[in-house]
matplotlib code that plots the C-alpha trace (Angstrom):
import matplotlib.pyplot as plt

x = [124.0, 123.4, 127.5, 126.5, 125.3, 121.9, 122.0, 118.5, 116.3, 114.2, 111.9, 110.4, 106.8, 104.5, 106.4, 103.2, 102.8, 103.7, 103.8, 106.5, 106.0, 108.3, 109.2, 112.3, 111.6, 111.1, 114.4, 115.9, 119.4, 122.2, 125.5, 128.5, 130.6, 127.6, 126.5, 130.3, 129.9, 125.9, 126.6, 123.4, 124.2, 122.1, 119.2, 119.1, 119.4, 116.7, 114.2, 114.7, 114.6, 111.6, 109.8, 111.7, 111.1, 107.6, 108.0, 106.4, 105.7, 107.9, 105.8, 102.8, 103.9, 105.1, 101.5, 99.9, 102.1, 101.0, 97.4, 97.4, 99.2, 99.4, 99.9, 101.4, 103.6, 107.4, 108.6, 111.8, 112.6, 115.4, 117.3, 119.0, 117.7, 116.8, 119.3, 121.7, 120.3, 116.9, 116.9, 113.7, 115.6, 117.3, 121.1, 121.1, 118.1, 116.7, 114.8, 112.5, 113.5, 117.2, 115.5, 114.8, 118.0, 116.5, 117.9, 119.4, 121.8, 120.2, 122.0, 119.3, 116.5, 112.9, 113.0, 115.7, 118.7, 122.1, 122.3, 125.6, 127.9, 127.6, 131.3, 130.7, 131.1, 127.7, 129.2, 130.8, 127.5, 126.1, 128.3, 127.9, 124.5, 122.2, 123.6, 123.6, 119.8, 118.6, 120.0, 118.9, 115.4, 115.7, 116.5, 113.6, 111.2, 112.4, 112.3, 108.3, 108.4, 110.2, 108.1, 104.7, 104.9, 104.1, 105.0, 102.9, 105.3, 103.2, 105.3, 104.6, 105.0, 103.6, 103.1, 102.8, 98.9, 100.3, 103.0, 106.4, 108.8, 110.0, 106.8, 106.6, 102.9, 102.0, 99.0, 97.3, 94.6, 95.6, 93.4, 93.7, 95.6, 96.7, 97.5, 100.5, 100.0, 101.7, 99.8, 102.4, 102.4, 99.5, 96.4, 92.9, 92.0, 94.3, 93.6, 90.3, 90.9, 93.1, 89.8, 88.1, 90.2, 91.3, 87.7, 87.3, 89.7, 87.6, 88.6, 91.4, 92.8, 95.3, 98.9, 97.9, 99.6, 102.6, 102.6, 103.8, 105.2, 108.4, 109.3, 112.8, 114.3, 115.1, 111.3, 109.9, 108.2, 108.8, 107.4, 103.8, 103.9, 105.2, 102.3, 103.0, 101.1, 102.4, 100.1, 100.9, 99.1, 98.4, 100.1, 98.0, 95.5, 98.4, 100.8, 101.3, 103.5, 106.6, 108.3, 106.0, 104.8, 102.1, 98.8, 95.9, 95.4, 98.2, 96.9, 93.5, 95.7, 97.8, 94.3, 93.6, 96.8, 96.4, 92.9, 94.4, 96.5, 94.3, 93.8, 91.9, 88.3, 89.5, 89.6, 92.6, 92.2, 95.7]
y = [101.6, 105.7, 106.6, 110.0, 111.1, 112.7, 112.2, 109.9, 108.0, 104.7, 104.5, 101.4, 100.7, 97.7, 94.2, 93.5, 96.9, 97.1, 100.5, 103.0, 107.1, 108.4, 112.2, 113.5, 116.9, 118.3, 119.2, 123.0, 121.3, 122.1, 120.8, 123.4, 121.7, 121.6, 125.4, 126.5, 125.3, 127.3, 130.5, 132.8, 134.5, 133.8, 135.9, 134.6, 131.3, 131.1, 132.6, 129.6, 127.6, 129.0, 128.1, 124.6, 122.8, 120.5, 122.5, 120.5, 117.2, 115.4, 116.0, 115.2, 111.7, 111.5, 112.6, 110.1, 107.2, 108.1, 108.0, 104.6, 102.3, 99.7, 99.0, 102.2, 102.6, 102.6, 106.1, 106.9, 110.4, 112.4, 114.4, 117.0, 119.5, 118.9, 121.3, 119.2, 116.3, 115.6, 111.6, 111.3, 112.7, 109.5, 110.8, 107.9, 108.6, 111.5, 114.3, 116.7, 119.1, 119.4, 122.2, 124.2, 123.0, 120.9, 117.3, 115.3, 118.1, 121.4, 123.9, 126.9, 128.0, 127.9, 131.3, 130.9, 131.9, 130.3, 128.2, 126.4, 127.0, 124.9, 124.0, 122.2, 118.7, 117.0, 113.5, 113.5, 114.8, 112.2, 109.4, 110.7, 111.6, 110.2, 106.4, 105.3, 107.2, 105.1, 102.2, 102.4, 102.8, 99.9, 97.8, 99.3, 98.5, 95.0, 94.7, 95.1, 92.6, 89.7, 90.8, 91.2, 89.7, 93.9, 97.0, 100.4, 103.5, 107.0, 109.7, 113.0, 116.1, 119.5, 122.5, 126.0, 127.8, 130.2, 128.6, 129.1, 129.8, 126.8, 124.8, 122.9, 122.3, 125.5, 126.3, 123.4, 123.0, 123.3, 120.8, 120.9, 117.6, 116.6, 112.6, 111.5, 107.9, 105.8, 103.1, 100.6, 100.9, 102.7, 100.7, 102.5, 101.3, 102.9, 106.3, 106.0, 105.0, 108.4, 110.2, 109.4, 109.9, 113.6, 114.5, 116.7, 119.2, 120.5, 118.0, 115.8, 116.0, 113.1, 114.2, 117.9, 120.0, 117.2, 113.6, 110.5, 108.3, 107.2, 103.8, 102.8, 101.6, 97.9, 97.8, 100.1, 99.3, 95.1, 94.4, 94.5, 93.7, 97.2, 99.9, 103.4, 106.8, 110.5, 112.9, 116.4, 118.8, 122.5, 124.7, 126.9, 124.0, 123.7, 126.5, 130.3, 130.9, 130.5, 128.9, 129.9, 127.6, 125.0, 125.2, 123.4, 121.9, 120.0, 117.5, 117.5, 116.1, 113.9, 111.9, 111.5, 110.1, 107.6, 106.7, 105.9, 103.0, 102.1, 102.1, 105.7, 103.5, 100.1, 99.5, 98.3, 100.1, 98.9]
z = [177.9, 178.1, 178.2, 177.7, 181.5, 181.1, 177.5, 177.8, 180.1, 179.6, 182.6, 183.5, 183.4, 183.9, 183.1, 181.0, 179.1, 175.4, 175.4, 175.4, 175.3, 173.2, 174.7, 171.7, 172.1, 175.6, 177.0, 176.8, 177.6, 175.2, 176.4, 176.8, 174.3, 171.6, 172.5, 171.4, 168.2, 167.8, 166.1, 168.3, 171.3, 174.5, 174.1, 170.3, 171.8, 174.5, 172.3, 169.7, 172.5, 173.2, 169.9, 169.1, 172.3, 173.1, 176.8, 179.6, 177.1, 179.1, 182.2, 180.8, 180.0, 183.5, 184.7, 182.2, 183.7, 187.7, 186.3, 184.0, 187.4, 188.2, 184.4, 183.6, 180.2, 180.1, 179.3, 177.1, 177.4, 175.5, 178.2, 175.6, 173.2, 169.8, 168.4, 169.6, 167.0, 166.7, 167.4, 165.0, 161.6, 160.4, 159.0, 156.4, 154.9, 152.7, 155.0, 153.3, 156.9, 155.6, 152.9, 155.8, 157.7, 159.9, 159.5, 161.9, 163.0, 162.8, 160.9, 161.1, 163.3, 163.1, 161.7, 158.9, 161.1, 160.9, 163.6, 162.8, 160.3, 156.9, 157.8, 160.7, 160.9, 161.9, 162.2, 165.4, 166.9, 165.1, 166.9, 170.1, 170.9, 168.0, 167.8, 171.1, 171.3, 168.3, 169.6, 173.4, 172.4, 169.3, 172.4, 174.5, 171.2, 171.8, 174.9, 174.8, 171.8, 174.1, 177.3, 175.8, 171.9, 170.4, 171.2, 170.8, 170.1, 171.7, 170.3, 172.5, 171.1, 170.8, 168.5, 168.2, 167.8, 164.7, 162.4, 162.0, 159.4, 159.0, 159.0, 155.0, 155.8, 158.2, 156.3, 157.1, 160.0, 162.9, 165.3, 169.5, 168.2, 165.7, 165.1, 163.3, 162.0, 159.2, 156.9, 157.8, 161.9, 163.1, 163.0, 162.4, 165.5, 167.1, 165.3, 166.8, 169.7, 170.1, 168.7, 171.5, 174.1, 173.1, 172.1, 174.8, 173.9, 170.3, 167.6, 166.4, 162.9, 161.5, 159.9, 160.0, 160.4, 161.3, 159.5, 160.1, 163.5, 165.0, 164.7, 164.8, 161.6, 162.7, 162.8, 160.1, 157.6, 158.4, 161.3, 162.2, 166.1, 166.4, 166.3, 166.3, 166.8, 167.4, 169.3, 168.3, 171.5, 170.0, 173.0, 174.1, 175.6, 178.0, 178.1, 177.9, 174.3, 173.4, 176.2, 179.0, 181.8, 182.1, 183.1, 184.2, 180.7, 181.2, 184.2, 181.6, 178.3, 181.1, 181.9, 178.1, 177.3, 179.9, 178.7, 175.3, 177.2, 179.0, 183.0, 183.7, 184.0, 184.1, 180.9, 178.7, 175.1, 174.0]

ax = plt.figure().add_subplot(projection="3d")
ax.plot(x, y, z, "-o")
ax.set_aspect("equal")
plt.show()
């Protein structure tokens, strides 16, 4: 159960779908008490807000569900910022983002800025947000496992055209989309699958400039039944930069990402 109003959202799809889109990222909402303890004023603020957030990822998701019905995907959708926590840095494990102060509580900003002091306590933040997260959607992962016998994990996300700062692989390419897959949880199949369905927009590149999936850590690593893939959109096939609003890219990458699942044409690809 969400205790924390508006915290997160799973939104039901299809009984029969295995698949859940992940949205971490897409939300500009930083709650009052959390803002008190960020050390930039408002300006500073919405201009980091600006480059941080995956703007308008969560409504592509909700585009690419209308399309793929009547077996449309369940959709699990983080309703805060990231720089509140980012629910896809794991606190108990080792994060090669806390050397640029990006772990699972942010303590600087994408460019190098103190965000929070060093002092601060990231623990209660921590309890409050990033638990009950990890554990709503370890329940929604098996959920689809009980209901359909797998579960496919479609992390959305997108990324800036020009790099920033605080990038540790920023001078890699840069593709209209780059694909995030891990050996363990993302089948080739899936990979190309993905290629197909985004080769429209000039070219698809896997863990460049971004790596890796989401799975949660119940399942990662030990269970095979749960498949995973992030889809990393460059911006600027769908947005005016930093921050700005959508445009017509954005109902375009909506109908790929339904193709990938499977019901734009009739046919069921996962």
């Amino acid at each position: 159960m969400n205790d924390t109003p508006g915290s997160f959202e799973l939104l039901p799809g299809a009984a029969d779908s295995p698949v859940i889109l992940h949205v971490p990222h897409s939300s500009r909402v930083v709650p009052e008490p959390v803002r008190s303890g960020i050390e930039l004023d408002d300006a500073a603020l919405g201009r980091e807000l600006d480059h941080i957030t995956d703007a308008h990822t969560a409504e592509i998701a909700a585009a690419a569900a209308a399309e793929a019905a009547p077996v449309a995907p369940w959709r699990f959708v983080n309703g805060l910022s990231r720089l509140v926590i980012d629910p896809e840095r794991f606190p108990d494990e080792r994060e090669e983002m806390l050397a640029v102060g990006m772990g699972t509580v942010y303590t600087h900003t994408t460019h190098g800025e103190q965000l929070r002091s060093p002092d601060v306590d990231p623990q209660p933040l921590i309890d409050r947000y990033f638990r009950p997260y990890a554990e709503a959607m370890t329940a929604a992962v098996g959920d689809r496992l009980a209901a359909t016998g797998r579960a496919v994990v479609v992390d959305i996300h997108s990324y800036p055209t020009e790099p920033l700062p605080y990038e540790l692989h920023g001078e890699g390419p840069r593709p209209p989309v780059c694909l995030g897959a891990d050996d363990f949880h993302t089948p080739p199949e899936l990979v190309a699958l993905a290629g197909k369905a985004f080769a429209g927009f000039g070219g698809t590149a896997v863990n460049t400039p971004f790596a890796g999936t989401y799975v949660p850590l119940k399942y990662y690593g030990k269970d095979p039944r749960v498949s995973a893939l992030m889809i990393e959109v460059r911006r600027d096939l769908y947005m005016t930069e930093p921050g700005g609003p959508a445009g017509p890219g954005l109902a375009a990458l909506a109908r790929a990402v339904a193709d990938l699942f499977g019901h734009t044409g009739g046919t069921r690809v996962l």
